[in-house]
mmCIF file of the N, C-alpha and C atoms, coordinates in Angstrom:
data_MODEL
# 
_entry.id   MODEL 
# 
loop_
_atom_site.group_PDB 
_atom_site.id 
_atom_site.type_symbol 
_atom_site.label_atom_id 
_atom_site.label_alt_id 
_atom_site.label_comp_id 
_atom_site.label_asym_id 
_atom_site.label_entity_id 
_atom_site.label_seq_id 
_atom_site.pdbx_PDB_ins_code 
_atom_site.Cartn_x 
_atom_site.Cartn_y 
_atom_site.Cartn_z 
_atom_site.occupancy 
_atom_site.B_iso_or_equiv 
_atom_site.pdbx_formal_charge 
_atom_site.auth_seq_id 
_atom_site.auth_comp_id 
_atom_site.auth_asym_id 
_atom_site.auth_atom_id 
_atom_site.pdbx_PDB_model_num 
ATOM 1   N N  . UNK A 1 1  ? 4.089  -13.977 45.645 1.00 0.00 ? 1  UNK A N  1 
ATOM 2   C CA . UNK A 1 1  ? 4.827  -14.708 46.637 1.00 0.00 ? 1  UNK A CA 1 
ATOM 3   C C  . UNK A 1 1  ? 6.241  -14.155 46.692 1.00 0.00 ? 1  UNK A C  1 
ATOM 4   N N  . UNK A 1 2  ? 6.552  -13.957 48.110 1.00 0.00 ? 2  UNK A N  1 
ATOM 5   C CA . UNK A 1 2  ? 7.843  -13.391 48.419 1.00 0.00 ? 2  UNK A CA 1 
ATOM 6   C C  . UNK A 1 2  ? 9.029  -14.262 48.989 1.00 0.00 ? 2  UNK A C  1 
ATOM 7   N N  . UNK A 1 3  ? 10.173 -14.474 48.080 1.00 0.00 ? 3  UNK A N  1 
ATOM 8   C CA . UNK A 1 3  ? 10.803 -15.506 48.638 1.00 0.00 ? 3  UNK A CA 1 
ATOM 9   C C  . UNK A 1 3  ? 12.414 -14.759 49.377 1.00 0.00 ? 3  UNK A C  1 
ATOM 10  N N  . UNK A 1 4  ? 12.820 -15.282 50.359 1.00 0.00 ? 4  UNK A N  1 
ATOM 11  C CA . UNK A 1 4  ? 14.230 -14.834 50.511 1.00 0.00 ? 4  UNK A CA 1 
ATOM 12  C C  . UNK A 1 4  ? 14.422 -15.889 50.939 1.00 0.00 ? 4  UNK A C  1 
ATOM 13  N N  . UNK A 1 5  ? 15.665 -16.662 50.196 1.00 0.00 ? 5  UNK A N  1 
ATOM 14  C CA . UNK A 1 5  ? 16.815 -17.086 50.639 1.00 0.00 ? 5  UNK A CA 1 
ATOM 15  C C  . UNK A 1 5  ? 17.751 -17.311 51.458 1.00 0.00 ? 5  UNK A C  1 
ATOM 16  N N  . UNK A 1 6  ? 17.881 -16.147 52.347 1.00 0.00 ? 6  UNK A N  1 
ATOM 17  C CA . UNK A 1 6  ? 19.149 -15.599 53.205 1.00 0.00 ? 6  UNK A CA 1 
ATOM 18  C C  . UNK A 1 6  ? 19.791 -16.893 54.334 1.00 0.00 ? 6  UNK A C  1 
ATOM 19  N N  . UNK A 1 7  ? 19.704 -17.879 53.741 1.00 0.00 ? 7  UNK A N  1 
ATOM 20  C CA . UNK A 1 7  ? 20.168 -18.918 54.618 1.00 0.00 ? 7  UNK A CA 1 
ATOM 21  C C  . UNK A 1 7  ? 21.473 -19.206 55.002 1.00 0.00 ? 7  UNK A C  1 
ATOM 22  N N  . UNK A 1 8  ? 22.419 -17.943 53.985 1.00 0.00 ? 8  UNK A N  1 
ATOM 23  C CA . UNK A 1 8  ? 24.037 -18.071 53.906 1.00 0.00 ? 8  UNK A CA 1 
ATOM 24  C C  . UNK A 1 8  ? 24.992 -17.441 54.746 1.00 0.00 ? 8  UNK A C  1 
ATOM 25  N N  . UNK A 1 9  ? 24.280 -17.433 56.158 1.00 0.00 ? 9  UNK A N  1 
ATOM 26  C CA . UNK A 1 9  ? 24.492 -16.701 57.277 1.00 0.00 ? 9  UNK A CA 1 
ATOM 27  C C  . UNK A 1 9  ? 25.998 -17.420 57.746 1.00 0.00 ? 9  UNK A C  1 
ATOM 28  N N  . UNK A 1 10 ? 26.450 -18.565 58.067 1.00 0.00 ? 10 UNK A N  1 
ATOM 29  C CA . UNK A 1 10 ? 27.687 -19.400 58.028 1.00 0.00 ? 10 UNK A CA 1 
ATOM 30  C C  . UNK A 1 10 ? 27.881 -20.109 57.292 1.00 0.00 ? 10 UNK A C  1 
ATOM 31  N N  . UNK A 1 11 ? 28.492 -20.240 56.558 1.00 0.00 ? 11 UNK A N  1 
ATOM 32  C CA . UNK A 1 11 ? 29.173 -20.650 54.834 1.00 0.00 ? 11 UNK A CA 1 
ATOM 33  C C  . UNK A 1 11 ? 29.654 -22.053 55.171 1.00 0.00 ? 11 UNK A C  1 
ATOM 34  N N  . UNK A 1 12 ? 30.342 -21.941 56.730 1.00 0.00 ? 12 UNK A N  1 
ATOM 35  C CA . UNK A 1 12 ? 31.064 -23.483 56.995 1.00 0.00 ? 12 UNK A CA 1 
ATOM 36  C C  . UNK A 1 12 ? 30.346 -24.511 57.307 1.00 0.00 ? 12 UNK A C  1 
ATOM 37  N N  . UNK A 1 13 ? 29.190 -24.118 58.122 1.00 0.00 ? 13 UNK A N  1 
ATOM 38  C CA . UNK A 1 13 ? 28.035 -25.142 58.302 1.00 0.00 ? 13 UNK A CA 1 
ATOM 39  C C  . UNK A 1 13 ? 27.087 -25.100 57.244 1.00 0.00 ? 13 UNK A C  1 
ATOM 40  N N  . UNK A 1 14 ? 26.600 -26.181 57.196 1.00 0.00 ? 14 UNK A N  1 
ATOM 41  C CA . UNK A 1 14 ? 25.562 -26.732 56.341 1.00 0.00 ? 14 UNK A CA 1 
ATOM 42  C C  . UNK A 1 14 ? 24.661 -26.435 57.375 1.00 0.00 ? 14 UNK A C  1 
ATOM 43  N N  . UNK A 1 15 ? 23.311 -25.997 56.865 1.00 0.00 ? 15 UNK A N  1 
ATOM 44  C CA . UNK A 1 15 ? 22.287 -25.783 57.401 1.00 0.00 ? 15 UNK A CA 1 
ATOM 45  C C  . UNK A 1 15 ? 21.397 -26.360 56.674 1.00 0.00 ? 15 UNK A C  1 
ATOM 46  N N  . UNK A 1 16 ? 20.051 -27.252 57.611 1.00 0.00 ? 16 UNK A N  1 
ATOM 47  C CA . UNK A 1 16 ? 18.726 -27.359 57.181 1.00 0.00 ? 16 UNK A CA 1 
ATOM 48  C C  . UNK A 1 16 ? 17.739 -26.719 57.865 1.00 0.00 ? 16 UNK A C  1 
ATOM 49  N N  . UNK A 1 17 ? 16.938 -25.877 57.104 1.00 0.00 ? 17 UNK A N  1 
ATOM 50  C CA . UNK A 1 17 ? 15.953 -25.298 57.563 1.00 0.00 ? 17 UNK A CA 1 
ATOM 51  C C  . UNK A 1 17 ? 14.279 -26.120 57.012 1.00 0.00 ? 17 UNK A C  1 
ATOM 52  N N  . UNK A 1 18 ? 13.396 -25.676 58.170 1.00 0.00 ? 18 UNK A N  1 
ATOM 53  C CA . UNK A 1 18 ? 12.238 -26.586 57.455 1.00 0.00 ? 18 UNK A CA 1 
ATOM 54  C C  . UNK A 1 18 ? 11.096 -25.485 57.366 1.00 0.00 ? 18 UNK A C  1 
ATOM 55  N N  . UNK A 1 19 ? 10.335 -25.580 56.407 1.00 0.00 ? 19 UNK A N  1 
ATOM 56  C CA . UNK A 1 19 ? 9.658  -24.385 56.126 1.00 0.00 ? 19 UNK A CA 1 
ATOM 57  C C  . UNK A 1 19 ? 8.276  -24.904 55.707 1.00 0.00 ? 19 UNK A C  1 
ATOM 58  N N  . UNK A 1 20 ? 7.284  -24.415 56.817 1.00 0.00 ? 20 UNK A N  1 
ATOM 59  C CA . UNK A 1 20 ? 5.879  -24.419 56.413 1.00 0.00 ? 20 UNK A CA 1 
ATOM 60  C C  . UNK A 1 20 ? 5.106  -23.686 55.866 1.00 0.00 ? 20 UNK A C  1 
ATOM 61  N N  . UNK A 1 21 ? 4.618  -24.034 54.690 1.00 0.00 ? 21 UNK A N  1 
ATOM 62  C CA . UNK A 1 21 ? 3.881  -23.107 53.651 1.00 0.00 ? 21 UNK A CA 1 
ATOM 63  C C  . UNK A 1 21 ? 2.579  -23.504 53.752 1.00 0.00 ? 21 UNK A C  1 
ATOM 64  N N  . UNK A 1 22 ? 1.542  -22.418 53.433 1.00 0.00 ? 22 UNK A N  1 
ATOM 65  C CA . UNK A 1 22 ? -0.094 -22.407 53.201 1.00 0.00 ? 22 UNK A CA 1 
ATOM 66  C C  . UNK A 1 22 ? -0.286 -22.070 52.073 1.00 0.00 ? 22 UNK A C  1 
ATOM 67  N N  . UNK A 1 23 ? 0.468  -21.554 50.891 1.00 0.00 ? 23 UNK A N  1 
ATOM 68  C CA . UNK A 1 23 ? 0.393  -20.764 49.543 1.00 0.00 ? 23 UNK A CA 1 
ATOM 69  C C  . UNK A 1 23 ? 0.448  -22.319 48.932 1.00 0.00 ? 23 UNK A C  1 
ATOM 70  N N  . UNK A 1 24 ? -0.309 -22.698 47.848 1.00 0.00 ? 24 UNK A N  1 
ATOM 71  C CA . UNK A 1 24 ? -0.054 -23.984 46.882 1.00 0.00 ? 24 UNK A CA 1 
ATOM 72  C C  . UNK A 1 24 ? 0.992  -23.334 46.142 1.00 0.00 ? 24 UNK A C  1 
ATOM 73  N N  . UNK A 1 25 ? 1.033  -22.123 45.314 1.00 0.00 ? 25 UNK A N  1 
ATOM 74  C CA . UNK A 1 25 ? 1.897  -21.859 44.529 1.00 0.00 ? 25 UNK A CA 1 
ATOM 75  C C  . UNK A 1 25 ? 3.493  -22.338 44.847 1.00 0.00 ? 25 UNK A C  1 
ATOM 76  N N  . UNK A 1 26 ? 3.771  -22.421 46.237 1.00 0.00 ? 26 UNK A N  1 
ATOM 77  C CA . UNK A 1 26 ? 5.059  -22.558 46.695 1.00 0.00 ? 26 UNK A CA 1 
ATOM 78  C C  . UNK A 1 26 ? 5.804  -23.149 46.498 1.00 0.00 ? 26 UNK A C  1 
ATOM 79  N N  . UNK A 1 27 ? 4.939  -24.659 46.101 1.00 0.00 ? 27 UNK A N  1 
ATOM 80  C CA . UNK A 1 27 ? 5.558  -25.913 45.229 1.00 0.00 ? 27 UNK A CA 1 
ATOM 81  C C  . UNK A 1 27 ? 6.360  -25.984 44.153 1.00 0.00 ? 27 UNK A C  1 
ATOM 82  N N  . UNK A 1 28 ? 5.569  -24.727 43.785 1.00 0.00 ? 28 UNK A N  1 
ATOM 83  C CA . UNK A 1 28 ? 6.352  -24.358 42.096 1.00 0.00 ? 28 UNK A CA 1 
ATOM 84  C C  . UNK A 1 28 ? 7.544  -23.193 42.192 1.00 0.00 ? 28 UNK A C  1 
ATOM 85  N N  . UNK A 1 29 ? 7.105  -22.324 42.877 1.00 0.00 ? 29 UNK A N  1 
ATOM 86  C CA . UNK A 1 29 ? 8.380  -21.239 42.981 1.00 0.00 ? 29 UNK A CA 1 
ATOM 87  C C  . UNK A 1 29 ? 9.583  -21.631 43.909 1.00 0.00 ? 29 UNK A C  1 
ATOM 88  N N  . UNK A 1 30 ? 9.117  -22.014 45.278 1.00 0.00 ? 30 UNK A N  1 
ATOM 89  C CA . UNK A 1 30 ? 10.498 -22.641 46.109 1.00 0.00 ? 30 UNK A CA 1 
ATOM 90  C C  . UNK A 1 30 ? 11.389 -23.409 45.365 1.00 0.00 ? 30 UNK A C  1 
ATOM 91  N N  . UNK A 1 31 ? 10.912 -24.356 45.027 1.00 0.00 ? 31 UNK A N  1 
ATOM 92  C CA . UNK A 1 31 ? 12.680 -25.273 44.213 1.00 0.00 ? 31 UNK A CA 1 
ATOM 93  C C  . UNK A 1 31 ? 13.226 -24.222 43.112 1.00 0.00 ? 31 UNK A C  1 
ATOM 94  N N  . UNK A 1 32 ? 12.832 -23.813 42.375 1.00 0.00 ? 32 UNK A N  1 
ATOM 95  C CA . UNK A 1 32 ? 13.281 -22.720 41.502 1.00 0.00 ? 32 UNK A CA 1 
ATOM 96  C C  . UNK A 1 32 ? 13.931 -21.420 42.179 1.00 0.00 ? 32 UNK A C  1 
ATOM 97  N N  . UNK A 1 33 ? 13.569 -21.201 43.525 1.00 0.00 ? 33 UNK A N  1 
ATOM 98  C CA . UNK A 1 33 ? 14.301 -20.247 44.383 1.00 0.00 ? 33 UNK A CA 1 
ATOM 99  C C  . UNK A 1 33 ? 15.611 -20.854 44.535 1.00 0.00 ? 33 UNK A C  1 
ATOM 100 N N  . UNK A 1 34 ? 15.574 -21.871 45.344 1.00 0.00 ? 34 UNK A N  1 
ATOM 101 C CA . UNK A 1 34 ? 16.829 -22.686 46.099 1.00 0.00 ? 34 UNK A CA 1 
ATOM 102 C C  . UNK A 1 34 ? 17.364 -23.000 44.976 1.00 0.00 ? 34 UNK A C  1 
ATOM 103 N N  . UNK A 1 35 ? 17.099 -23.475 43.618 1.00 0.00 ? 35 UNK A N  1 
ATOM 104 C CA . UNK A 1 35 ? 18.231 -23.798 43.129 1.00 0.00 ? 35 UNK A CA 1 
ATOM 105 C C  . UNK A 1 35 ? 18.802 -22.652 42.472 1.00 0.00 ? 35 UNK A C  1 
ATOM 106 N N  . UNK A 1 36 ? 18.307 -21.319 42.450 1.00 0.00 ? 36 UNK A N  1 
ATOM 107 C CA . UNK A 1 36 ? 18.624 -20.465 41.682 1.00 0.00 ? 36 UNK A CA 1 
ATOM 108 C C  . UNK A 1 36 ? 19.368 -19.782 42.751 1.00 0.00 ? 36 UNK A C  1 
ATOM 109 N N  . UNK A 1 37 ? 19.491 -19.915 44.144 1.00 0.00 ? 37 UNK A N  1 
ATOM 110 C CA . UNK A 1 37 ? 20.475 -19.384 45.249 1.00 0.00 ? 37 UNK A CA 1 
ATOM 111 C C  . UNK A 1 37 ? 21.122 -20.353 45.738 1.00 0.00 ? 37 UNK A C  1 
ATOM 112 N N  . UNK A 1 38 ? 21.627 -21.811 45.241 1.00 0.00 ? 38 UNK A N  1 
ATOM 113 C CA . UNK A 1 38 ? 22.478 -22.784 45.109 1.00 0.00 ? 38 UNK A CA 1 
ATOM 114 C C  . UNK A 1 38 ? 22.114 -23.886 46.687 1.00 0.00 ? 38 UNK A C  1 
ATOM 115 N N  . UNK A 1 39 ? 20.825 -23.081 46.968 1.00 0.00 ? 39 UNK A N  1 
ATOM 116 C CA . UNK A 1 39 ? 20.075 -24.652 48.156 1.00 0.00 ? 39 UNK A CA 1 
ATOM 117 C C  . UNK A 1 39 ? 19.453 -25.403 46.987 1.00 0.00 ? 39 UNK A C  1 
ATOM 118 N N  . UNK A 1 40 ? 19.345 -26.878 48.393 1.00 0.00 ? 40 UNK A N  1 
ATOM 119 C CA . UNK A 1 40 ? 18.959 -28.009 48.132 1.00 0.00 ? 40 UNK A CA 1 
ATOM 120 C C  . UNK A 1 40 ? 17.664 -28.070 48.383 1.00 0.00 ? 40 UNK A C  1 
ATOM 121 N N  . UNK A 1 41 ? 16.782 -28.647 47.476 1.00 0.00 ? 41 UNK A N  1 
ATOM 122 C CA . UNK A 1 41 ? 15.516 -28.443 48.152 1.00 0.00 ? 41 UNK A CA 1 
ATOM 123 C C  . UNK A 1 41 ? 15.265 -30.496 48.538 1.00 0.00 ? 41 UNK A C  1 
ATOM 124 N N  . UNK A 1 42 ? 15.554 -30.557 50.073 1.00 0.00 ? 42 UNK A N  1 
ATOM 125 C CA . UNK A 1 42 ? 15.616 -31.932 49.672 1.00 0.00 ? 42 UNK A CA 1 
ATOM 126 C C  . UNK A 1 42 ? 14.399 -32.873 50.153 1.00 0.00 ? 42 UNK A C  1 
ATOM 127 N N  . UNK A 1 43 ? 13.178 -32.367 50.611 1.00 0.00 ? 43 UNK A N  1 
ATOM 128 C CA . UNK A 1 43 ? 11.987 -32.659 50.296 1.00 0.00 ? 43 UNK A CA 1 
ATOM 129 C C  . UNK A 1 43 ? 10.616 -32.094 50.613 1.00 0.00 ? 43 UNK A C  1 
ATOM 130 N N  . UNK A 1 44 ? 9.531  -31.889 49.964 1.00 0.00 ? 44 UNK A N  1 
ATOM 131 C CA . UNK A 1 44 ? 7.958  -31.353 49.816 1.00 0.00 ? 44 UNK A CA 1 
ATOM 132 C C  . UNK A 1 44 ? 7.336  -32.614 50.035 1.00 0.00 ? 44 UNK A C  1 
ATOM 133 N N  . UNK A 1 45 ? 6.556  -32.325 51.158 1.00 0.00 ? 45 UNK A N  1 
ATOM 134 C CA . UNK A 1 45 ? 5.498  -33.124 51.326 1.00 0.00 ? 45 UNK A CA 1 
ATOM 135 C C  . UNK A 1 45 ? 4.362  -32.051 52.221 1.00 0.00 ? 45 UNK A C  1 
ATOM 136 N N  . UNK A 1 46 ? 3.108  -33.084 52.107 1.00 0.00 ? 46 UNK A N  1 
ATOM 137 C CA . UNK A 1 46 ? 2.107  -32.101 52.657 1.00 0.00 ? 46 UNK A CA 1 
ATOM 138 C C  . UNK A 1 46 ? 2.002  -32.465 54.039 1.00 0.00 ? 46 UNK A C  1 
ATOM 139 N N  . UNK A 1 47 ? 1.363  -31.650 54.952 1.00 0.00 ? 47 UNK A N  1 
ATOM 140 C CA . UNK A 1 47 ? 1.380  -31.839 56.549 1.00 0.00 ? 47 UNK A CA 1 
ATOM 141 C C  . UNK A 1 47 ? -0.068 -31.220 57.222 1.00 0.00 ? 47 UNK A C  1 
ATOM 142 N N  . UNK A 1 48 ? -0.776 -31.642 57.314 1.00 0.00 ? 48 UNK A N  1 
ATOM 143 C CA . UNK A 1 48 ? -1.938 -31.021 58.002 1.00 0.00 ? 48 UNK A CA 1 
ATOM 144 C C  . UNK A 1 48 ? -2.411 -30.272 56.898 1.00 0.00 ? 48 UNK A C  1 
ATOM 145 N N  . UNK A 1 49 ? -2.595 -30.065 55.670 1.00 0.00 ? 49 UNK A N  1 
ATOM 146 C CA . UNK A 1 49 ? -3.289 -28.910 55.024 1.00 0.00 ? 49 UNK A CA 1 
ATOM 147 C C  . UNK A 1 49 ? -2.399 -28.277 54.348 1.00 0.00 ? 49 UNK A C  1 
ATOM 148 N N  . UNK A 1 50 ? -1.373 -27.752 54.943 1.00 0.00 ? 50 UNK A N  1 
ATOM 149 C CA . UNK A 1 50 ? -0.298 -27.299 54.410 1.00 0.00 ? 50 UNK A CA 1 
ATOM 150 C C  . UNK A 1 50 ? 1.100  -28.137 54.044 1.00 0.00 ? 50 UNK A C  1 
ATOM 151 N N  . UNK A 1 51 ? 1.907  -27.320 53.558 1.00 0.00 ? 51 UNK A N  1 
ATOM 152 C CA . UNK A 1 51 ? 3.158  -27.725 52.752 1.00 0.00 ? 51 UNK A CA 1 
ATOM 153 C C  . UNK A 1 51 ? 4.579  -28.071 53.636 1.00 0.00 ? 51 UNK A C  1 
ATOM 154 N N  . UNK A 1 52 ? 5.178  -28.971 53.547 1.00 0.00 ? 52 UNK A N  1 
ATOM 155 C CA . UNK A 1 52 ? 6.661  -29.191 54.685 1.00 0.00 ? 52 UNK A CA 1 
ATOM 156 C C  . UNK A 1 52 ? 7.393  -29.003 53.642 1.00 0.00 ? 52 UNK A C  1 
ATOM 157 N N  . UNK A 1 53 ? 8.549  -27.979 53.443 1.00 0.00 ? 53 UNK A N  1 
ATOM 158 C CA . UNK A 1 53 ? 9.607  -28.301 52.678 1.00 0.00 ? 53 UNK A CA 1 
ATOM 159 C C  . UNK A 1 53 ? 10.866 -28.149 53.303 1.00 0.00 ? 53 UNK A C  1 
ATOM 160 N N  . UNK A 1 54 ? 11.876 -29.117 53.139 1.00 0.00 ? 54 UNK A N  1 
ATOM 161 C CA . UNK A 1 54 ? 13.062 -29.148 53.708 1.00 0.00 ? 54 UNK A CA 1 
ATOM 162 C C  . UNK A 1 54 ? 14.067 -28.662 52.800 1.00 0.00 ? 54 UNK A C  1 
ATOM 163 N N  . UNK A 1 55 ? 15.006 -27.921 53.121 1.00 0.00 ? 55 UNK A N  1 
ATOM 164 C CA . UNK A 1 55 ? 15.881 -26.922 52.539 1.00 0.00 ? 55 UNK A CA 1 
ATOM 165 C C  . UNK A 1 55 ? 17.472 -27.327 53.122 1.00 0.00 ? 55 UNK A C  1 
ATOM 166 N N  . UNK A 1 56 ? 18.520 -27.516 52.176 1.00 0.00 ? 56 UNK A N  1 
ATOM 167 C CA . UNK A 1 56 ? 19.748 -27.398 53.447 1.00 0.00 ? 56 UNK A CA 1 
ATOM 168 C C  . UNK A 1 56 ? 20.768 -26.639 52.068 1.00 0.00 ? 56 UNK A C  1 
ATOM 169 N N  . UNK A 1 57 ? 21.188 -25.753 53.418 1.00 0.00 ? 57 UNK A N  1 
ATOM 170 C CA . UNK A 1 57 ? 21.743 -24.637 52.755 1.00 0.00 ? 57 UNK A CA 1 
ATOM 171 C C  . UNK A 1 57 ? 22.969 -24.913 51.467 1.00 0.00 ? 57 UNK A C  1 
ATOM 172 N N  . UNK A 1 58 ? 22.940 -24.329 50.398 1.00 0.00 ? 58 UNK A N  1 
ATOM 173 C CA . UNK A 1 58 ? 24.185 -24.138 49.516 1.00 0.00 ? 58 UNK A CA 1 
ATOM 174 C C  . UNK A 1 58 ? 25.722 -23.744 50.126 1.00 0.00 ? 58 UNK A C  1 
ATOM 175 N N  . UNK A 1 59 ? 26.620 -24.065 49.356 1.00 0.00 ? 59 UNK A N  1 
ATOM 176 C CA . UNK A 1 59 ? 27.979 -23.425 49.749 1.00 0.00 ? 59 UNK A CA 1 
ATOM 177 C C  . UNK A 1 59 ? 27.763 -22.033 49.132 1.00 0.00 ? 59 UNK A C  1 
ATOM 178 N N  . UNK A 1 60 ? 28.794 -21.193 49.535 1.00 0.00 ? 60 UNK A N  1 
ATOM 179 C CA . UNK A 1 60 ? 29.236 -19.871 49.174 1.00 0.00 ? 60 UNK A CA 1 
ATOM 180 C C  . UNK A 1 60 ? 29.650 -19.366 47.748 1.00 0.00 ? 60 UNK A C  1 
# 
């Protein structure tokens, strides 16, 4: 599983991005991404089969 981050496109806005996953593993590696690139992972839930996770971006 390939993760990028790159959500730190404007530093002044806060950004939430929402991200649909089909990988189960994702559960486990995404929050360990975001907090290791200073996002919020601020919630996983499931949606049709697959995964909803909500993300809002870190400061700089």
């Amino acid at each position: 599983m390939r993760h990028n981050c790159a959500v730190r496109a404007h530093c002044q806005v806060s950004l939430s991005l929402r991200v649909l996953g089909e990988d189960p593993v994702a559960g486990v590696g995404l929050p360990h991404v975001c907090a290791g690139s200073g996002h919020d992972l601020l919630s996983q839930s499931d949606s049709d089969g697959a995964q909803l996770y909500v993300i809002r971006q870190g400061g700089c």
